[in-house]
N, C-alpha and C positions, 0 to 999 in steps of 0.2 A: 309467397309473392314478395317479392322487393321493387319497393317504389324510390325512383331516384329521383333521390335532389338535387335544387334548381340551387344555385349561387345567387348572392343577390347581385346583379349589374352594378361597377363600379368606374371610377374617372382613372384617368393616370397614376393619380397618386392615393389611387386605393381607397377613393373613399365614397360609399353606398349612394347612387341615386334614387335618388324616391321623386314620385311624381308632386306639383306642386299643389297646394289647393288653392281652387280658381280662384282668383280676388273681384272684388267690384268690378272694375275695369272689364275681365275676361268674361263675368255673368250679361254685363252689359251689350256685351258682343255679338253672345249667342241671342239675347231676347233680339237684340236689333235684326238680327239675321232672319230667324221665324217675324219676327213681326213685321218686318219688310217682305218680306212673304205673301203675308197676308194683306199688307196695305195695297201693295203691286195688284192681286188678285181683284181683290170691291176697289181698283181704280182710285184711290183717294191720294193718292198725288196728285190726278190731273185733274183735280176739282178746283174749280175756284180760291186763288190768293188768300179773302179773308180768313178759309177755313182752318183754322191748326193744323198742324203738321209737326210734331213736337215728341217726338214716339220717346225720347229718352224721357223726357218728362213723365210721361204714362207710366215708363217704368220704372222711377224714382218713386212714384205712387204706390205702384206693388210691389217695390220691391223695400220702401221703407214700411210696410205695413205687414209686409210677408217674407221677414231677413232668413229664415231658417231654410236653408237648402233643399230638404225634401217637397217644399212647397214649388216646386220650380213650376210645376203643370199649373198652379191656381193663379199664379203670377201672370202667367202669357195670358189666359184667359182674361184674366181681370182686367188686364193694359187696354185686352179690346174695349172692354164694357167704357173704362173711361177714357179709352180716344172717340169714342162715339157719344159720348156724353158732353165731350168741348167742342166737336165737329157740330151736337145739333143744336147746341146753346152760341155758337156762332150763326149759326143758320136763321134762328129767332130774333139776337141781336142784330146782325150787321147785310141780311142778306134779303130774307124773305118779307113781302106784304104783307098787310093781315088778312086780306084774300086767300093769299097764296097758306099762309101759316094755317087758316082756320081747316083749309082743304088737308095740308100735311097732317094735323092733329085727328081728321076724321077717317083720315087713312091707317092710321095707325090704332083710334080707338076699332075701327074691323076689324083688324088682324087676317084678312082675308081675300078670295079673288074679288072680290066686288070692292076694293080697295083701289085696282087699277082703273078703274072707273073714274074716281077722284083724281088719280093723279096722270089723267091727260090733261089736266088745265094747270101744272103747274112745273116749276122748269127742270131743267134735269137735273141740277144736283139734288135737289130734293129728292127725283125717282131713285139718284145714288144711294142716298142715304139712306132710303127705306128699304134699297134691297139689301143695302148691306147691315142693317138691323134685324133684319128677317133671318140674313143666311147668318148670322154671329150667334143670333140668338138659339136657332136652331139647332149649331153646331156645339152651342155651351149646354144645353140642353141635353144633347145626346149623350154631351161626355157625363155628368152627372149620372145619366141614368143607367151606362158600363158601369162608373164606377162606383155606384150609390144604390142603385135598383131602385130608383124613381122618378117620373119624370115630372120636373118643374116647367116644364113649355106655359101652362095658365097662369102661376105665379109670377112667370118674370115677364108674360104682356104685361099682367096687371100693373107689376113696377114701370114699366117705358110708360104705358097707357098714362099711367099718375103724374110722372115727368114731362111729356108732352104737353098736358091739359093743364101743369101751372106753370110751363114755358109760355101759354099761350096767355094765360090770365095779365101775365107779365107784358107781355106787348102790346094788350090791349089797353093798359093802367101807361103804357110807354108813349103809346102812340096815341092816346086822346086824354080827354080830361073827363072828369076829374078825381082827383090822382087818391091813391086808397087812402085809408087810417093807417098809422105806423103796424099797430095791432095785425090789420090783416094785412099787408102786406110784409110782415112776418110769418104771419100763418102759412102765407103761398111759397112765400121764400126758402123756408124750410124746407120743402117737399124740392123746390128747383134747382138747391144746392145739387141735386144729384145723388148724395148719400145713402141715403134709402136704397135706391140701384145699386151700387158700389156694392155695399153690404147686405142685398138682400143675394144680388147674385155669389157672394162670397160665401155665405150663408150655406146656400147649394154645393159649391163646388169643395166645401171642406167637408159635406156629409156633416153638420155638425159632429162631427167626432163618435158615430152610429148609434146616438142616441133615439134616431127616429123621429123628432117631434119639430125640426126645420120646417116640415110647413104649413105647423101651426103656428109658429112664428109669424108667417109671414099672411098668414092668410084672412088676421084683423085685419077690418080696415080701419084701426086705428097703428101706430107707426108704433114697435116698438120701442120703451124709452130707451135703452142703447143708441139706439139709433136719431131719435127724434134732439136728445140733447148733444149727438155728436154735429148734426144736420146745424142745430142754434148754433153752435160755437164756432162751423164755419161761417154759416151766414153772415153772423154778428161782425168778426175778424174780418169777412171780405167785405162788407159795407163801410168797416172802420177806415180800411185804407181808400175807397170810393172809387176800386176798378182803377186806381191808378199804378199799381202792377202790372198790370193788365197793357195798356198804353193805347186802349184802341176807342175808335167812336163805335159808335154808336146808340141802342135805345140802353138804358140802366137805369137801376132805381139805389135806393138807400134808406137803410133805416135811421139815421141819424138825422138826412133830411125831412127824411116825414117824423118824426119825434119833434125837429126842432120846429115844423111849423106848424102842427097839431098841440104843441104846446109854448107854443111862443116862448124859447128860451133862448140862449149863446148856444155855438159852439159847443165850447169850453164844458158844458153843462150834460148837453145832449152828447159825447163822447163819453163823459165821465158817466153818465146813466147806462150807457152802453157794455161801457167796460165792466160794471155793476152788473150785468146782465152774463156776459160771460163767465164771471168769476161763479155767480151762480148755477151756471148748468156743469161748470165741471165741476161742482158739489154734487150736484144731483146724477152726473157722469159716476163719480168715482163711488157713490155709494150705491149704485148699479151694479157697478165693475166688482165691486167687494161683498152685493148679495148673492147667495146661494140661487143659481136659476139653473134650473136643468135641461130650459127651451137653449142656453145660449153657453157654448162651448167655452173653457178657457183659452184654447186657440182662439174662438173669437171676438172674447173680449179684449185679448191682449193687441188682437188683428185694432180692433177699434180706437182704442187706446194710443198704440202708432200713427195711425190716422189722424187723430186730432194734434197726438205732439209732434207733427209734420208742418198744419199748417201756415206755422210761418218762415218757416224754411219756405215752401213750396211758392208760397206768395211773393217771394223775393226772385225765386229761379230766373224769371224773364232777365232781370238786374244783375244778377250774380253769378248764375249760373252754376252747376255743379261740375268741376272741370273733372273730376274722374271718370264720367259718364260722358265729358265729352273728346273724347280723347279717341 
């Protein structure tokens, strides 16, 4: 049998085209494309002004955290988890009651039909949001368990459920007095950076690497350290600059101001203890990163790792913006 050969395609002047390899710009395209997709779908353009709407941002997120090409499925996925992570952390800052928020958070800890119960008293973006947490969650759930043969649907309520309940702790320390100790409202802050989510669903969708033991991971209820000193180093970072990134009102707290009037210092004083505070959890980061753990993949330490040396890039975006991405 003789198989014939192909020539390679060439220009006029004889010389070999080959396809390009996509750059930033061209990956940006396609995420924007599905994920306009999806936002079109759960309606979250016609929601409410204050709520983000920032999809390239979402995906400078996963896509600074997840650069290697084959990751292209866990990127789209993840972009959802944390555009609905700034959509419902706008929803507790700048939108909802504490009526209304107390009702969203007991809908969400049900996870169920007696859920809509709750939320006939409270307004439609909210009902937005919830369905469109249900059907995301659902839908990243399935994918895992094609492509993993497991499903995380209990683990990742648990993660929103945790989110939710110190979204709310936050609004109530916002909205009354009298206002926490710096201590715990680090303790709470931690958990509302969102991180935990980010990474617990990232967690899932990379299969830890078919090691099998992701969800035991995930299934303390205490916060893995990977995680819990990635969660401080943002926190710490975004209190430093005091949501002035951000540029928006509403309810916000800070750890710098509850330091500096739990401890009657300066300024000057209470950032510098701050900044002392950061330096030490990415010690205690990197010597995480550098032990041997068989719960926690090198893909997702390195995933981690990106994360944190993101965020001050990311905190700047509103101001700077990444003009590749927005092109």
């Amino acid at each position: 049998m003789k198989f014939r050969s192909f020539e390679p395609l060439t220009n006029a002047r004889g010389q070999v085209l080959t396809s390009p390899r996509p750059t930033m710009a061209d990956k940006g395209k396609t995420f924007d494309r599905r994920h306009r997709e999806w936002r079109e779908q759960l309606e979250l353009s016609q929601q409410p002004q204050q709520l983000r709407d920032q999809p390239m941002k979402w995906f400078a997120w996963s896509m600074g955290m997840l650069p290697d090409p084959q990751f292209s499925m866990q990127r789209i996925e993840l972009s959802k988890v944390i555009a609905l992570i700034y959509v419902i952390d706008d929803i507790f800052d700048l939108l909802g009651s504490l009526e209304e928020l107390t009702l969203f958070t007991k809908a969400v800890e049900r996870w169920d039909n007696s859920q809509l119960i709750l939320l006939d008293s409270v307004p439609a973006y909210m009902k937005f949001c919830m369905n469109a947490l249900c059907t995301t969650t659902n839908e990243i759930a399935d994918v895992v368990t094609k492509e993993h043969g497991l499903n995380p649907t209990d683990s990742l309520r648990k993660l929103w459920t945790s989110l939710f309940q110190a979204f709310l702790v936050e609004a109530e320390w916002f909205r009354c007095e009298p206002s926490p100790k710096a201590k715990e409202y680090l303790d709470n802050g931690v958990i509302s950076t969102g991180v935990c989510v980010v990474l617990g669903h990232l967690n899932f969708l990379l299969g830890n690497e078919g090691n099998g033991k992701n969800i035991a991971l995930l299934d303390d209820d205490e916060m893995p350290l990977i995680f819990s000193q990635t969660a401080l180093i943002l926190r710490l970072c975004d209190d430093l600059e005091s949501a002035e990134d951000e540029n928006q009102d509403g309810f916000d707290g800070s750890y710098v101001d509850y330091y500096m009037k739990e401890h009657g210092v300066s300024l000057q004083t209470a950032r510098k203890h701050t900044n002392q505070m950061i330096s030490d959890a990415w010690t205690e980061l990197n010597k995480e990163i550098l032990t041997e753990n068989q719960q926690v993949s090198s893909t997702m330490k390195k995933a981690t790792l990106n994360m944190v040396s993101m965020i001050k890039i990311m905190y700047n975006y509103d101001n700077q913006k990444l003009p590749i991405l927005e092109e």
